[in-house]
C-alpha positions in Angstrom: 36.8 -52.1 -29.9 38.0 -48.8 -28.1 37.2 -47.9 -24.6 38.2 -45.4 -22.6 39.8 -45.3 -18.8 40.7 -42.5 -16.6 44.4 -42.0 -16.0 45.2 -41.7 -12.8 48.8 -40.4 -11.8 51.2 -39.6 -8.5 51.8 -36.2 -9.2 52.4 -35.3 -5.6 52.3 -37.0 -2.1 53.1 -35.2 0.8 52.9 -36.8 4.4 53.3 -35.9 7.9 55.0 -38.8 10.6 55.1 -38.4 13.9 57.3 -41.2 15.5 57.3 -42.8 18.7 59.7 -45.9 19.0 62.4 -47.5 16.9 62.6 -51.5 18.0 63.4 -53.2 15.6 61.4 -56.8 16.9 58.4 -56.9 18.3 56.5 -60.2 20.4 53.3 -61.3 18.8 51.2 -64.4 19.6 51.5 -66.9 17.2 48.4 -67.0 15.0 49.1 -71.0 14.7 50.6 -72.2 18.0 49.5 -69.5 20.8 53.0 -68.7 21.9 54.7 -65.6 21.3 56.9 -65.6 18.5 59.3 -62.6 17.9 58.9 -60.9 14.0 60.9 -57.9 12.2 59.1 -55.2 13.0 60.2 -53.2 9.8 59.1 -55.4 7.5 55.5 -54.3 8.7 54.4 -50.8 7.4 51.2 -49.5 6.8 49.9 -49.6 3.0 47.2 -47.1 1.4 46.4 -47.3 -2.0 44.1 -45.2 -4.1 42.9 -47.0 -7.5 45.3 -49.9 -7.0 48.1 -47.2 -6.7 50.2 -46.9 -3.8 50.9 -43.9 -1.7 54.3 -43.2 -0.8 54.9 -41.3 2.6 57.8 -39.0 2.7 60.6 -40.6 3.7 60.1 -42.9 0.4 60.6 -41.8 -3.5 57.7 -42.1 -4.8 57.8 -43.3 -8.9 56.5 -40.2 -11.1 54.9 -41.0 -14.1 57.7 -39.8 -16.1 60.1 -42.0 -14.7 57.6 -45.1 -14.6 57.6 -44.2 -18.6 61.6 -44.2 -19.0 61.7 -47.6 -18.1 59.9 -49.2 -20.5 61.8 -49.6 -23.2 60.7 -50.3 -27.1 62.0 -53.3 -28.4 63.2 -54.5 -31.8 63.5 -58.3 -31.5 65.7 -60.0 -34.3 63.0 -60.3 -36.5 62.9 -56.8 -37.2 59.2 -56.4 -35.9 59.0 -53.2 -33.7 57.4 -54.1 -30.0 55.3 -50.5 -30.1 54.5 -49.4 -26.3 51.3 -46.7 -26.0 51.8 -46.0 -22.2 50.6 -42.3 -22.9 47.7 -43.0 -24.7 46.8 -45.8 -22.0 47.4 -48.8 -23.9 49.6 -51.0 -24.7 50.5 -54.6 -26.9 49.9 -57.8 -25.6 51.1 -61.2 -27.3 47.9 -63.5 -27.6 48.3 -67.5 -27.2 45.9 -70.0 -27.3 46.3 -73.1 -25.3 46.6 -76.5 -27.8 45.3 -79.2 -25.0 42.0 -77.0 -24.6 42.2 -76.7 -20.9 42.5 -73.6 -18.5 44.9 -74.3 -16.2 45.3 -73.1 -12.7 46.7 -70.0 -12.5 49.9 -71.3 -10.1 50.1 -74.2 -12.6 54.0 -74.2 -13.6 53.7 -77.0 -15.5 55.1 -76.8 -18.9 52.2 -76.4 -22.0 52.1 -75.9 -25.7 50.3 -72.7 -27.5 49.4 -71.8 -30.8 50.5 -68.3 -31.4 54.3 -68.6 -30.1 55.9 -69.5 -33.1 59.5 -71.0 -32.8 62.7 -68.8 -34.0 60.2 -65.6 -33.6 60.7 -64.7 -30.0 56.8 -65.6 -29.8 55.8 -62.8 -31.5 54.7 -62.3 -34.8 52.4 -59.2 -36.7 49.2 -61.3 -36.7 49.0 -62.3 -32.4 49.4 -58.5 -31.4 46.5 -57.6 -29.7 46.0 -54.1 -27.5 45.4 -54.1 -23.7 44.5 -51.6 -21.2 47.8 -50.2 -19.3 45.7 -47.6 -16.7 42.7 -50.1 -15.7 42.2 -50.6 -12.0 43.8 -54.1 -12.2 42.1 -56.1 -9.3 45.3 -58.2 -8.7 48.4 -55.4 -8.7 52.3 -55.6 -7.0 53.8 -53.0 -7.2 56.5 -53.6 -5.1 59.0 -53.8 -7.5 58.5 -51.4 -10.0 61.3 -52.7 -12.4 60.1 -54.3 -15.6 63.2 -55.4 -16.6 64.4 -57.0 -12.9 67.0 -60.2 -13.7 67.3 -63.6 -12.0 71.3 -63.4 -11.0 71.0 -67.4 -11.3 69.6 -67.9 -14.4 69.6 -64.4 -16.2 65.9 -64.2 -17.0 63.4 -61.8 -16.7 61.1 -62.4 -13.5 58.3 -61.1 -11.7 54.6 -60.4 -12.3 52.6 -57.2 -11.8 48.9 -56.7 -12.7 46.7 -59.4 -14.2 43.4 -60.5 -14.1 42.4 -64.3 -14.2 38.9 -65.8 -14.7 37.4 -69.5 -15.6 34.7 -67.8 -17.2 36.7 -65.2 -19.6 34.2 -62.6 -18.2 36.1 -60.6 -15.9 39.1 -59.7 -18.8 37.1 -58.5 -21.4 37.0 -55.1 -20.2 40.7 -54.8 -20.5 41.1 -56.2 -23.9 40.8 -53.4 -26.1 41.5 -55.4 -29.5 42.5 -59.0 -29.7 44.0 -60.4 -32.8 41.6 -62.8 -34.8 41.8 -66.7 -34.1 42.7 -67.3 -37.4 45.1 -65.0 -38.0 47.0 -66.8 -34.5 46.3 -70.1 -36.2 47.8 -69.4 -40.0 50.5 -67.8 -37.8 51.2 -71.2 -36.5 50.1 -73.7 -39.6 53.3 -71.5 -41.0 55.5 -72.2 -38.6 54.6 -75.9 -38.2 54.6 -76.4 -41.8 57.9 -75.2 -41.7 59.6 -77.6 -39.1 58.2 -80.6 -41.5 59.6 -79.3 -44.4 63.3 -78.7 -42.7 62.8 -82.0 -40.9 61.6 -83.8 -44.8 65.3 -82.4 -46.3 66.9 -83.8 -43.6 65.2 -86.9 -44.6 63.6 -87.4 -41.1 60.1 -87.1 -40.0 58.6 -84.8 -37.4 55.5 -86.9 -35.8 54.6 -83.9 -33.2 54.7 -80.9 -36.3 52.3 -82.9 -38.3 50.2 -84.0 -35.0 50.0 -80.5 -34.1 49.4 -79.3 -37.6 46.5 -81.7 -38.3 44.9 -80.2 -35.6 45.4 -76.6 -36.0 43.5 -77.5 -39.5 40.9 -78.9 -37.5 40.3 -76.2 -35.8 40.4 -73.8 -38.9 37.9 -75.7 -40.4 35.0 -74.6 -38.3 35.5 -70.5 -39.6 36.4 -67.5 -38.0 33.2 -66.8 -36.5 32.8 -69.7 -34.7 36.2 -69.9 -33.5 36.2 -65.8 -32.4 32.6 -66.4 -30.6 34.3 -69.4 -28.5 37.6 -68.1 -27.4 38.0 -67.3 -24.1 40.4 -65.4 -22.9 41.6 -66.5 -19.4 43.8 -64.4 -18.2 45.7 -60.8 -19.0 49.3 -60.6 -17.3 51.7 -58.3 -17.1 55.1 -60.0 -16.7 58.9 -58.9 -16.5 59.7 -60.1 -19.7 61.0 -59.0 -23.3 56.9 -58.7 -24.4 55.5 -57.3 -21.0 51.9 -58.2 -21.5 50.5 -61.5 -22.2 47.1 -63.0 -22.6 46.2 -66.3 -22.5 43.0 -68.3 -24.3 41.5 -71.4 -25.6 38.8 -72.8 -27.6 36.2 -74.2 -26.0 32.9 -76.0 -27.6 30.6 -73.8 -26.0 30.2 -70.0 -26.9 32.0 -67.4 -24.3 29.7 -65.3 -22.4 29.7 -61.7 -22.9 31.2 -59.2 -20.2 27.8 -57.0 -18.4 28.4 -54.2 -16.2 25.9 -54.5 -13.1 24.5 -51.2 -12.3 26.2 -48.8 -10.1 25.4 -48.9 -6.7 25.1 -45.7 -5.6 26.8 -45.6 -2.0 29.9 -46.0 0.4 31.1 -49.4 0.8 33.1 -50.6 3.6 34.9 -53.9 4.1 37.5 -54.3 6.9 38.7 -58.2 7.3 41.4 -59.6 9.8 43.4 -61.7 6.8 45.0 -65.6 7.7 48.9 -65.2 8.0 51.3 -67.7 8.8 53.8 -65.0 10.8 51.7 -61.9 11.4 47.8 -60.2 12.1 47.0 -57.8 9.3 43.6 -56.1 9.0 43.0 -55.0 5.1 40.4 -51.9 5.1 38.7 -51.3 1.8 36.3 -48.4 1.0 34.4 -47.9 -2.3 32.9 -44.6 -2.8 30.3 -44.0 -5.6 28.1 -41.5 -4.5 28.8 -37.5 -3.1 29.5 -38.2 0.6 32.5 -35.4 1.0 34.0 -37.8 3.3 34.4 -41.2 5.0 35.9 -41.9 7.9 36.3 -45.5 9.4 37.7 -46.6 13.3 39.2 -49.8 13.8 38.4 -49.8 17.7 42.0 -51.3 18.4 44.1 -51.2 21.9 46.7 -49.0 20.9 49.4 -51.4 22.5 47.9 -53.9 19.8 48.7 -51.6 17.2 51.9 -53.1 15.2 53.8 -50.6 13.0 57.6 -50.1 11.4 57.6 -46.5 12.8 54.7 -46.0 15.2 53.8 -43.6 13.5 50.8 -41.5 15.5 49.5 -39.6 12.1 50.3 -40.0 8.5 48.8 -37.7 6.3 48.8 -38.2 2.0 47.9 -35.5 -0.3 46.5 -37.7 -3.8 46.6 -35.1 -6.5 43.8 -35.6 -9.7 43.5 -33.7 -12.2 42.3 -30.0 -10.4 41.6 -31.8 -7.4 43.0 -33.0 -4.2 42.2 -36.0 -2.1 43.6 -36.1 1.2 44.1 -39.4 3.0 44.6 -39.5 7.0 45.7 -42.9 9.3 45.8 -42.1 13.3 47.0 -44.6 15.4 45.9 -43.7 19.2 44.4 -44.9 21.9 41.1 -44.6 20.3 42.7 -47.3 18.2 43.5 -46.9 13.8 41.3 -44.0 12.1 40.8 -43.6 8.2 39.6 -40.8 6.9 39.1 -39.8 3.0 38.5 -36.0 3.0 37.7 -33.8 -0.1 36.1 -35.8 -2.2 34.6 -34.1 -5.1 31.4 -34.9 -6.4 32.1 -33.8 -9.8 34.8 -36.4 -10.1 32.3 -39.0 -8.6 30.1 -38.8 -11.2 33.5 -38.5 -13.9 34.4 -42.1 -12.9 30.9 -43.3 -13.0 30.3 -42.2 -16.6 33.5 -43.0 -18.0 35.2 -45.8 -16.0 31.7 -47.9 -14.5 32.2 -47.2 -10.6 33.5 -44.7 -8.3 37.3 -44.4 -6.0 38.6 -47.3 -4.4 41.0 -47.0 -1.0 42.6 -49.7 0.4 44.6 -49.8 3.7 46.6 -52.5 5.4 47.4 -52.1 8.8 49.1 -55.0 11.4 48.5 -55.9 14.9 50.2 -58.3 17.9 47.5 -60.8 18.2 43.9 -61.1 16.8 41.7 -58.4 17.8 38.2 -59.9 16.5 36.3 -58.8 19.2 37.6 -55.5 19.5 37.6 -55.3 15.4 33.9 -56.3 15.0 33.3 -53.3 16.5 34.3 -51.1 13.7 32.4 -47.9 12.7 32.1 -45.8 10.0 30.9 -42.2 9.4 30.4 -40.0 6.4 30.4 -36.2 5.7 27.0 -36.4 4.0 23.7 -38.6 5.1 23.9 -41.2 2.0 23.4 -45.5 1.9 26.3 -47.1 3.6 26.8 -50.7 3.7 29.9 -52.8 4.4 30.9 -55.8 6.9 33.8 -56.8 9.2 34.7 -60.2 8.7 37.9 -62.4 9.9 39.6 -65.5 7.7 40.3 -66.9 11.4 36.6 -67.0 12.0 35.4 -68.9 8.5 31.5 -67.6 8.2 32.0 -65.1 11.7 30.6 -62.0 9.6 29.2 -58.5 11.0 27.1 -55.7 9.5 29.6 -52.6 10.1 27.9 -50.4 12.5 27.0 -46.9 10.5 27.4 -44.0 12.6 24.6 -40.9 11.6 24.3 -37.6 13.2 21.2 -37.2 15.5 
């Protein structure tokens, strides 16, 4: 199965920052207790991110793509089998398991589990449970705040740390980003090999391993029913992208009934606009998100904030990011003023519009998170957005403080 994404990569980001205060702490009302609490103020920045990449304003290094590329590095574990990495060509190898007990677990679930398909004395990987995932989809779950692969726990010396994934109960949601997944057998003969094995050493030792042959009567079992019943009822619950030896893992089991296939819904063809005041223990943050799928040149949404209410690192008055595609430009504004925080996507070009929509299945997503002192519902509900062309706009403003408190975002058209 081949499928094609569109690449998108921080060629250049140029921003403008006009500051007005350095303090360091800042009071804010407790979103628990009511009482004013006192926070590090630079641990709260503004965030903008364009296709689940983020935007770097100038006084940070912003990761090219070249030197995102240098650090992954190609692996030759002691088997001898080459780990190959396709970062160019926008793919790259995943290790497939399938979970023994049968059950999906939840996706915080630490608790220890066995697989087939990480054979013992193999570093996990073998030939036969290489698979292929997408490197360059639009993730929906992304951190990209530490960019190193390869970070190491001091304690322990491990690999930690997880970046994009996608999870779903229904095994819907990551087909799209599974561009070839080993066959079910081939996992399973991977492990009847390795578990035959362990009761041969454990016969010449004249011993007896209970939990090899348990395990090995059931991988039979499962062989039994035929490769296309067990391909048909795989689901795969989740692709993850971890800080390990074998960066991408995906994660499956076999389940009586037969998984559903992946079906794109049509395209909406519109502007989209979701602002929502989030539920944090410490701090107010207001997440902005704006889908564009149709020609509308350019959107521009006003969080009606107090500006005194208005909680950055560098009160910042306007910051101004340059996104560079292929021949064309994108040009991201914020404003914090009195008029409160202003958004606005300029230069979008049509052309690339309609790229996205035939090759990727949906148009530009922009994401902004911006922080207050206290919670601003009645001021935020008030939200507006504009665009540079007369298209459908829909959207809401919603709070997590306010469970079921929703409101249709107010549309502004010229008379």
């Amino acid at each position: 199965m081949k499928k094609s994404f569109i690449l998108f990569s921080i060629l250049s980001i140029a921003a403008v920052l006009v500051s007005c205060n350095n303090d360091e702490n800042y009071g804010i009302i407790d979103p628990n207790k009511g009482q004013t609490v006192e926070i590090d103020k630079s641990q709260l920045q503004t965030e903008v991110y364009f296709q689940g990449q983020k935007l770097f304003s100038a006084d940070e290094t912003a990761p090219t793509a070249e030197a995102r590329v240098a650090r992954i590095k190609v692996i030759n574990p002691a088997g001898g089998l080459a780990w190959p990495k396709h970062t160019d060509d926008g793919w790259e190898s995943a290790r497939f398991s399938i979970r023994a007990d049968g059950t999906i677990p939840d996706f915080y679930d630490k608790n220890s589990a066995y697989y087939y398909g990480r054979p013992a004395g193999k570093s996990g990987v073998t030939s036969r449970n290489i698979g292929k995932v997408s490197s360059i989809y639009n993730y929906p779950h992304y951190n990209d705040r530490d960019l190193d692969y390869y970070k190491v726990d001091k304690k322990t010396g491990n690999n930690i740390g997880l970046f994009r994934y996608i999870y779903d109960e229904e095994g819907k949601k990551t087909q799209p980003v599974i561009l070839e997944a080993p066959s079910v057998v081939e996992i399973l003969a991977d492990e009847v090999e390795d578990l035959t094995a362990q009761i041969e050493s454990a016969k010449a030792a004249g011993k007896t391993n209970k939990t090899a042959e348990k395990n090995l009567a059931n991988v039979n079992a499962l062989l039994a029913k035929g490769a296309d019943y067990l391909d048909s009822h795989v689901l795969w619950y989740v692709v993850k992208e971890v800080a390990g030896q074998y960066r991408w893992h995906v994660n499956g089991v076999i389940r009586e009934q037969e998984t559903p296939k992946y079906e794109i819904d049509p395209i909406p063809d519109n502007v989209e606009v979701d602002v929502h005041q989030q539920d944090h223990k410490d701090w107010y943050e207001i997440k902005t998100s704006i889908h564009v799928r149709t020609d509308c040149e350019s959107v521009k949404v006003i969080l009606p904030l107090k500006e005194e209410d208005i909680l950055e690192k560098d009160d910042f008055a306007i910051r101004v990011y340059d996104f560079y595609y292929q021949e064309y430009t994108v040009k991201h504004k914020i404003t914090h003023d009195a008029d409160g925080i202003s958004i606005e996507i300029t230069d979008i070009p049509a052309s690339m519009i309609q790229q996205l929509r035939t090759d990727y299945g949906d148009g530009i997503t922009i994401e902004v998170h911006s922080y207050c002192t206290k919670d601003v519902w009645e001021e935020l509900k008030e939200s507006r957005v504009q665009t540079g062309k007369p298209c459908e706009v829909c959207g809401q403003v919603s709070s997590a403080l306010r469970p079921g408190e929703e409101k249709k975002i107010y549309v502004e058209k010229d008379e």
